[in-house]
C-alpha positions, 0 to 999 in steps of 0.5 A: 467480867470476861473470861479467856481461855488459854493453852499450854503448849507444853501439857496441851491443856486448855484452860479459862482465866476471869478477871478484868480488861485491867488485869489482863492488860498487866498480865492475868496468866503467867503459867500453866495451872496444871504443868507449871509451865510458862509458854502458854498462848491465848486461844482465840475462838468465835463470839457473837455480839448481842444488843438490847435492840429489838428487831422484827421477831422481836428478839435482840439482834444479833451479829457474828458467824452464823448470822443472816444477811441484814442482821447487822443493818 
């Protein structure tokens, strides 16, 4: 199950929600846990992707922000 992480931008509190792609699409969050307050954004960070495939190192590979050249190849 992911989780997102949300701000408040009344209280500037930042806060992780679970639940489903389903729940998130009808709407996890409606308001902040802490304030109350409605107006509340997602906060958008960096992932990385990881596969079951074993590369030459013989670790999975990987792709995202720090990642070398070729590593998704």
């Amino acid at each position: 199950m992911p989780a997102y992480d949300f701000v408040c931008e009344s209280c500037h509190n930042e806060f992780e929600v679970w639940g489903t792609v389903e729940e998130y699409t009808k709407g996890l969050v409606h308001k902040c846990p802490f304030c109350g307050a409605k107006n509340i954004e997602q906060k958008l960070d960096s992932f990385t992707i990881m596969s079951g495939k074993k590369r030459g190192s013989g670790g999975p590979s990987c792709c995202g922000p720090n990642s070398g050249s070729g590593c998704c190849g």
